[in-house]
Backbone as ProteinMPNN parsed JSONL, in Angstrom:
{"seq_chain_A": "XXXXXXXXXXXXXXXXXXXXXXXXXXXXXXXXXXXXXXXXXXXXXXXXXXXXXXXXXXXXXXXXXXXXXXXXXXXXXXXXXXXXXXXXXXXXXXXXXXXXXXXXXXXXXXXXXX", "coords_chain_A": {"N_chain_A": [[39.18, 0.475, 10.914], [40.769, -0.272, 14.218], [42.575, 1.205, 16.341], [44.522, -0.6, 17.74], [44.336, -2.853, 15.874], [45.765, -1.637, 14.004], [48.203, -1.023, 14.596], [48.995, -3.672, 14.938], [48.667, -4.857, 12.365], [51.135, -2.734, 11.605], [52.821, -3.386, 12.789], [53.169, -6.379, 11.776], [53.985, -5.523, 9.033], [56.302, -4.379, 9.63], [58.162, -6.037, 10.999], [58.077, -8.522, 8.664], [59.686, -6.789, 6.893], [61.806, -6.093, 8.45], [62.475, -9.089, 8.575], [63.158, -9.479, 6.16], [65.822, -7.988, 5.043], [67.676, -9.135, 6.754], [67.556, -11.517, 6.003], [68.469, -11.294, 3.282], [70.847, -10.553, 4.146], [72.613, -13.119, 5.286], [72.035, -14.132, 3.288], [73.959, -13.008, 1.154], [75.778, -13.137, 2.759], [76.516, -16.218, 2.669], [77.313, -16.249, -0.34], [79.799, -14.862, -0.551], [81.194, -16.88, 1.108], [81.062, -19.239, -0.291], [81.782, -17.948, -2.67], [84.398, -17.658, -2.205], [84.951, -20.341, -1.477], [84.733, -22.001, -3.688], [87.084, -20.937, -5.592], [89.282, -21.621, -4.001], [88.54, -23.957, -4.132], [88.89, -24.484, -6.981], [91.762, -23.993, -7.454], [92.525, -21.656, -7.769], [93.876, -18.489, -8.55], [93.8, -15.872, -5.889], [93.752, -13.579, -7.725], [91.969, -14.028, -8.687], [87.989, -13.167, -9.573], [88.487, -11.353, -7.904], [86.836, -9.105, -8.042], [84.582, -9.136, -8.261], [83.722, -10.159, -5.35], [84.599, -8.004, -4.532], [82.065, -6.366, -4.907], [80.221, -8.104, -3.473], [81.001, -7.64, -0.915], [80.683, -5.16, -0.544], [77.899, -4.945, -0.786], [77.001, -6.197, 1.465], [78.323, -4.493, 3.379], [76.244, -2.484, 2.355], [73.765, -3.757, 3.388], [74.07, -4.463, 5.882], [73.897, -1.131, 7.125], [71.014, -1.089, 5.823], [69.984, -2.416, 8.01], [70.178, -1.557, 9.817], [69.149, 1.202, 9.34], [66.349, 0.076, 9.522], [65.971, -1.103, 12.406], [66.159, 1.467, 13.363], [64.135, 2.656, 12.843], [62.568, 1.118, 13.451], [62.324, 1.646, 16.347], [61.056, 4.228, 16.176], [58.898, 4.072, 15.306], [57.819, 2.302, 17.817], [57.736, 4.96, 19.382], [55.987, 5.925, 17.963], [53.782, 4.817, 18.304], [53.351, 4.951, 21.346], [52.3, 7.089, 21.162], [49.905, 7.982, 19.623], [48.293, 6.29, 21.707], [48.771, 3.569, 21.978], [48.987, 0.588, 24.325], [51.408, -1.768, 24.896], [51.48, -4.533, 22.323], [51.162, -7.191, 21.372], [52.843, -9.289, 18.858], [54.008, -11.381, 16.562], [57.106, -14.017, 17.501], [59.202, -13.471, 18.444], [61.672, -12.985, 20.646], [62.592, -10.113, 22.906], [65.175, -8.084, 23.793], [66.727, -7.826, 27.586], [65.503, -4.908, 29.058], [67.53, -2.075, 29.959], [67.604, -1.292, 33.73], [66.529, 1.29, 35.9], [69.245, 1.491, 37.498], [70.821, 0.917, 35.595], [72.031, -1.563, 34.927], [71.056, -4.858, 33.365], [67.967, -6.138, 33.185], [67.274, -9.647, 35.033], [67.154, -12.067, 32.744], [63.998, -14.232, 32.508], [63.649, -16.815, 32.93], [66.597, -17.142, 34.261], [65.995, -15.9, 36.449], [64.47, -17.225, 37.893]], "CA_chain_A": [[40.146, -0.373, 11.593], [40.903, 0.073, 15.45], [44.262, 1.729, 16.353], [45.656, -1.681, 18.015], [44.701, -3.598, 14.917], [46.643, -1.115, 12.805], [49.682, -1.278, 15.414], [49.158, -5.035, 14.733], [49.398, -5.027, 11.343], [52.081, -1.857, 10.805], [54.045, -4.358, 13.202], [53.77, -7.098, 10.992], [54.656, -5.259, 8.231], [57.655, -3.98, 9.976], [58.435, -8.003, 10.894], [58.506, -8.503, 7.138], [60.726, -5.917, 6.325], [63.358, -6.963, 9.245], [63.785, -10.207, 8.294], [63.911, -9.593, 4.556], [66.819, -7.221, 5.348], [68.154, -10.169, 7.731], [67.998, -12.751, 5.294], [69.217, -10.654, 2.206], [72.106, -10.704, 4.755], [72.518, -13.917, 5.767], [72.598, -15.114, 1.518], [74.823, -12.229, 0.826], [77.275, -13.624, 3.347], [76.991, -17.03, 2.302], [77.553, -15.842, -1.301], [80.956, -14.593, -0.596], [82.134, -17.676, 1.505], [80.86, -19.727, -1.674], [82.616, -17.784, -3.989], [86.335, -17.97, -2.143], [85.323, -21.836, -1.129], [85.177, -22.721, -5.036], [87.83, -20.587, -5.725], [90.176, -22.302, -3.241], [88.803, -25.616, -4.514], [89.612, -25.18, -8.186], [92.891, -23.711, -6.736], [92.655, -20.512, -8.763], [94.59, -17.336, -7.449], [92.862, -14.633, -5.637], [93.201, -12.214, -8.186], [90.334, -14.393, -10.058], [87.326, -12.952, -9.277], [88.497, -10.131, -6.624], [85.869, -7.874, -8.247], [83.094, -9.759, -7.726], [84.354, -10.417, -4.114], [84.589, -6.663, -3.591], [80.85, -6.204, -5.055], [79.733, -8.502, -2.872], [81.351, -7.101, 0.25], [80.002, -3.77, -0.47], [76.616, -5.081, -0.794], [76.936, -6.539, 3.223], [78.138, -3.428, 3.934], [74.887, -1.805, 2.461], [72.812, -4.174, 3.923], [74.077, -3.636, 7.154], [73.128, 0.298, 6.875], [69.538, -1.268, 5.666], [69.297, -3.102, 9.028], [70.842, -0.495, 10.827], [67.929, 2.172, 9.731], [65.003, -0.602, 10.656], [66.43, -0.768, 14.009], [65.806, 2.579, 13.708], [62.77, 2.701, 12.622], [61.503, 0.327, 14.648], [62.109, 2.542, 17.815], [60.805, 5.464, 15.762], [57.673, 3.272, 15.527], [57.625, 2.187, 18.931], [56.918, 6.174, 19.946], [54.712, 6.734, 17.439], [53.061, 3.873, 19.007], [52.682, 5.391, 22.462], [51.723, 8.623, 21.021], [48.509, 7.448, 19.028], [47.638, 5.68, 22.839], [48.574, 1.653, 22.405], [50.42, 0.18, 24.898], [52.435, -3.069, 24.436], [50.607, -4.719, 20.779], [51.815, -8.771, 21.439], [52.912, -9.319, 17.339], [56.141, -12.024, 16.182], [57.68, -14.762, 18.302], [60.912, -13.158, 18.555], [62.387, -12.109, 22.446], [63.26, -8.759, 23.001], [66.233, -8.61, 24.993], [66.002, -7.406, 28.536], [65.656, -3.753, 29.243], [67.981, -1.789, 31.569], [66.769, -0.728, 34.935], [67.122, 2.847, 36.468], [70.962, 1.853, 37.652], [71.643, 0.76, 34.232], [71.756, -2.897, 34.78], [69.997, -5.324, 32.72], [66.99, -7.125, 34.212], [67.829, -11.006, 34.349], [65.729, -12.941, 32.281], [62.915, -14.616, 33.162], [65.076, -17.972, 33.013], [67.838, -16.985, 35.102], [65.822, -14.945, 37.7], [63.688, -18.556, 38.751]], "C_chain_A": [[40.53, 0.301, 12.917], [42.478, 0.644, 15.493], [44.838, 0.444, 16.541], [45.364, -2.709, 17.049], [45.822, -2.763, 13.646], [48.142, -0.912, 13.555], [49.789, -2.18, 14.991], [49.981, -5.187, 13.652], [50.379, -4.032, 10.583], [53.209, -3.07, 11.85], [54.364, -5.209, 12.526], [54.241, -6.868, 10.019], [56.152, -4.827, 8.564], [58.629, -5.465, 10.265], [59.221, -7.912, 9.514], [60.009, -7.867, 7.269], [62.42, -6.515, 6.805], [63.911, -8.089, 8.692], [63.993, -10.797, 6.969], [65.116, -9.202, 4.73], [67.841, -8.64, 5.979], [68.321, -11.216, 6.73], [68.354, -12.656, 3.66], [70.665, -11.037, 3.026], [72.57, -11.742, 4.802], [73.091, -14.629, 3.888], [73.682, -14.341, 0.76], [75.855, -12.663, 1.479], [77.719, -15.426, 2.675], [77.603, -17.238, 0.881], [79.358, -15.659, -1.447], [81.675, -16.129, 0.278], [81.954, -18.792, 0.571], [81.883, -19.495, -2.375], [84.362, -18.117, -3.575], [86.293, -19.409, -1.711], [85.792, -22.186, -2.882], [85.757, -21.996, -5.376], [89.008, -21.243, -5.343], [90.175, -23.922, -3.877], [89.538, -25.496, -6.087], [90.396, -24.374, -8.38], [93.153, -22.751, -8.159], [93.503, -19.286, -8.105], [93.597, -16.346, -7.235], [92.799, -13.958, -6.411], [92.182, -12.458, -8.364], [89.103, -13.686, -9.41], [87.296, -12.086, -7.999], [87.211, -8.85, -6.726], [84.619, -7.868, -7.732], [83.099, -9.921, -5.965], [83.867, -9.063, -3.54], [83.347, -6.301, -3.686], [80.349, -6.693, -3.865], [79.859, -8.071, -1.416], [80.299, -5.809, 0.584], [78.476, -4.095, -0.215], [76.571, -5.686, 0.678], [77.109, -5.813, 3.964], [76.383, -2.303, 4.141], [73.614, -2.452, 3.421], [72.453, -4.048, 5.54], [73.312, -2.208, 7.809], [71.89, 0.17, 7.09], [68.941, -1.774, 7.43], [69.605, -2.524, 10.266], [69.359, 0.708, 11.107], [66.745, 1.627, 10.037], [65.401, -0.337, 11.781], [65.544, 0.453, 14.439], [64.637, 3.265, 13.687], [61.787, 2.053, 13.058], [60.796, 0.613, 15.702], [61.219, 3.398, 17.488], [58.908, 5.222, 15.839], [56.806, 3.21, 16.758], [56.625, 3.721, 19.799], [55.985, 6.599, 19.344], [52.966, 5.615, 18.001], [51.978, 3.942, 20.097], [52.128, 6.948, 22.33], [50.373, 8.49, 20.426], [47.897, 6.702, 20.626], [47.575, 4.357, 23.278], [49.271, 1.755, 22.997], [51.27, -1.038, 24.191], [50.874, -3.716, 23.367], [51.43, -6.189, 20.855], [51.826, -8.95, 19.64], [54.5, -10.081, 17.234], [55.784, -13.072, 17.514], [59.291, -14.608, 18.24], [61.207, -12.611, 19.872], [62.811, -11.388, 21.956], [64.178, -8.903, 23.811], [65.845, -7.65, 26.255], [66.591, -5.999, 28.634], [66.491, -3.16, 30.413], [66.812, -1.535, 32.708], [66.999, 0.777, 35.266], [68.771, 2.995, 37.138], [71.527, 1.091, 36.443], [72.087, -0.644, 33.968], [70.486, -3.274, 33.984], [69.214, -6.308, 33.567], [67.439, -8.927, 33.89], [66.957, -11.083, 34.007], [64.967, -13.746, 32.438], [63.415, -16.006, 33.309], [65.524, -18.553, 33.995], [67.186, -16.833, 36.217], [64.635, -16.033, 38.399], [64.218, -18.879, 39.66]], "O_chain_A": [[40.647, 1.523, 12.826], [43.341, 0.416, 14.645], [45.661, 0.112, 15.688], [46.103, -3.681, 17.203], [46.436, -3.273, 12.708], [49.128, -0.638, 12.871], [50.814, -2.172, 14.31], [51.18, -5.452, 13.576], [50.596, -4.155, 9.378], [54.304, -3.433, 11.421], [55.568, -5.331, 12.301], [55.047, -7.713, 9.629], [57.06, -4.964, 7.744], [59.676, -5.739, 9.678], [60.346, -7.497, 9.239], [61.081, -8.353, 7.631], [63.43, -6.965, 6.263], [65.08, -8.311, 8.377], [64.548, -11.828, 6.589], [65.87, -10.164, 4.581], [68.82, -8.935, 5.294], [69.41, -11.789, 6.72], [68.491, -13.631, 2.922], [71.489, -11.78, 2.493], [73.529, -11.602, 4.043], [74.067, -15.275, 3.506], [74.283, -14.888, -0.165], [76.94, -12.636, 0.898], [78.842, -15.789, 2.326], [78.336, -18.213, 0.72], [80.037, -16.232, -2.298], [82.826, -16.384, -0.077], [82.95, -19.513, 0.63], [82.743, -20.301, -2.733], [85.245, -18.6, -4.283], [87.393, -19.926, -1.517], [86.918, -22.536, -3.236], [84.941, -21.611, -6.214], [89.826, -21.491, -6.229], [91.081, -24.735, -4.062], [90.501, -26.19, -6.411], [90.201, -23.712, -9.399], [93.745, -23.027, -9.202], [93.687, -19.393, -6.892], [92.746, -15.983, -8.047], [91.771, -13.287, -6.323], [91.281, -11.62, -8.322], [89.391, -13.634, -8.214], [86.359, -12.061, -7.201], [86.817, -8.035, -5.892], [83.892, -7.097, -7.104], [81.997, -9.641, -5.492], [83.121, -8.865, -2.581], [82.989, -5.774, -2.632], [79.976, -5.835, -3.065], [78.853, -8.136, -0.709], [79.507, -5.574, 1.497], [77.888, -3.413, 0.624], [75.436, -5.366, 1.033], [76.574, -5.843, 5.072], [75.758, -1.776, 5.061], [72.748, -1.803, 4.009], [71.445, -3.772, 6.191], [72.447, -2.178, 8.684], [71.309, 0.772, 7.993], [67.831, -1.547, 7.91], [69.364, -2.893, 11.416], [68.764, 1.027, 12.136], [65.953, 2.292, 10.706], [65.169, 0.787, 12.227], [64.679, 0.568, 15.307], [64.256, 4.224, 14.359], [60.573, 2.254, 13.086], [59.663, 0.342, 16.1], [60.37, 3.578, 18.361], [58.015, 5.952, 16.268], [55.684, 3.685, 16.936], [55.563, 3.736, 20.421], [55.18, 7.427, 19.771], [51.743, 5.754, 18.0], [50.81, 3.563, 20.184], [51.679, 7.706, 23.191], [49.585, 9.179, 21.074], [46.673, 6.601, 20.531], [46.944, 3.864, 24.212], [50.206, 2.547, 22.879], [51.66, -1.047, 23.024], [49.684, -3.467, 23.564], [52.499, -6.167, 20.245], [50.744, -8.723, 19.099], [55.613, -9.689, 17.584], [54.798, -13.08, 18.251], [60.218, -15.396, 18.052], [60.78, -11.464, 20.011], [63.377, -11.458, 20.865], [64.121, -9.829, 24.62], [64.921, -6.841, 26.166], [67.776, -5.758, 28.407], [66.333, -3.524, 31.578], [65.585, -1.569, 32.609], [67.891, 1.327, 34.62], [69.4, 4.042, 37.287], [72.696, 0.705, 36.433], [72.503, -0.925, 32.845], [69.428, -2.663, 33.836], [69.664, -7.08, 34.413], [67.822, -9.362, 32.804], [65.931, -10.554, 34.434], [65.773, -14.641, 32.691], [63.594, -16.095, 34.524], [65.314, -19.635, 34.543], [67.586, -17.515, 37.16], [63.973, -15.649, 39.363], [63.769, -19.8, 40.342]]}, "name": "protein", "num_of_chains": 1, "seq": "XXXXXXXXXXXXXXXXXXXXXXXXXXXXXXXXXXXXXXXXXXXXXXXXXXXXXXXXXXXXXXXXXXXXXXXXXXXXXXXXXXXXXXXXXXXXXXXXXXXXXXXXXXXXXXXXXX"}
């Protein structure tokens, strides 16, 4: 296998990963605004189910963390990227956002800057 097919596909595996993490999140939040909607509807008192509540919190917290160290691992990626010799590896339909410049401004986006 060529290096920029194995950039390819360690990118798509990294894809994956993100937006499992992302959409663990995403059902974990709707989970909790679930549980205090039918709570509210069958006009129960908060204590009911505060436990479960706090489980669930914690687990958005963790997930956070989880999508905190992709991030991080993404970048970590990125150099191991240019250290094996690929340059840019086109993989996803997701925008990157725009990179600063050397005075620390962000470039407009291709958009804006028409």
């Amino acid at each position: 296998m060529k290096r920029a097919d194995m950039v390819r596909y360690g990118t798509e595996q990294l894809f994956n990963a993100e937006n499992a993490i992302e959409l663990a999140l995403c059902q974990s939040a709707t989970l909790i605004s679930e549980l205090s909607r039918m709570r509210m509807e069958a006009r129960l008192s908060a204590v009911v189910g505060q436990d479960a509540l706090d489980s669930a919190a914690d687990v958005i917290l963790k997930l956070t963390e989880a999508r905190r160290a992709i991030v991080q691992t993404h970048g970590h990626l990125n150099d191991v990227k240019v250290q094996i010799g690929c340059g840019a590896v086109a993989a996803g339909d997701v925008e990157k956002p725009p990179k600063p410049t050397s005075a620390g401004m962000l470039q407009p986006l291709a958009v804006a800057a028409e």
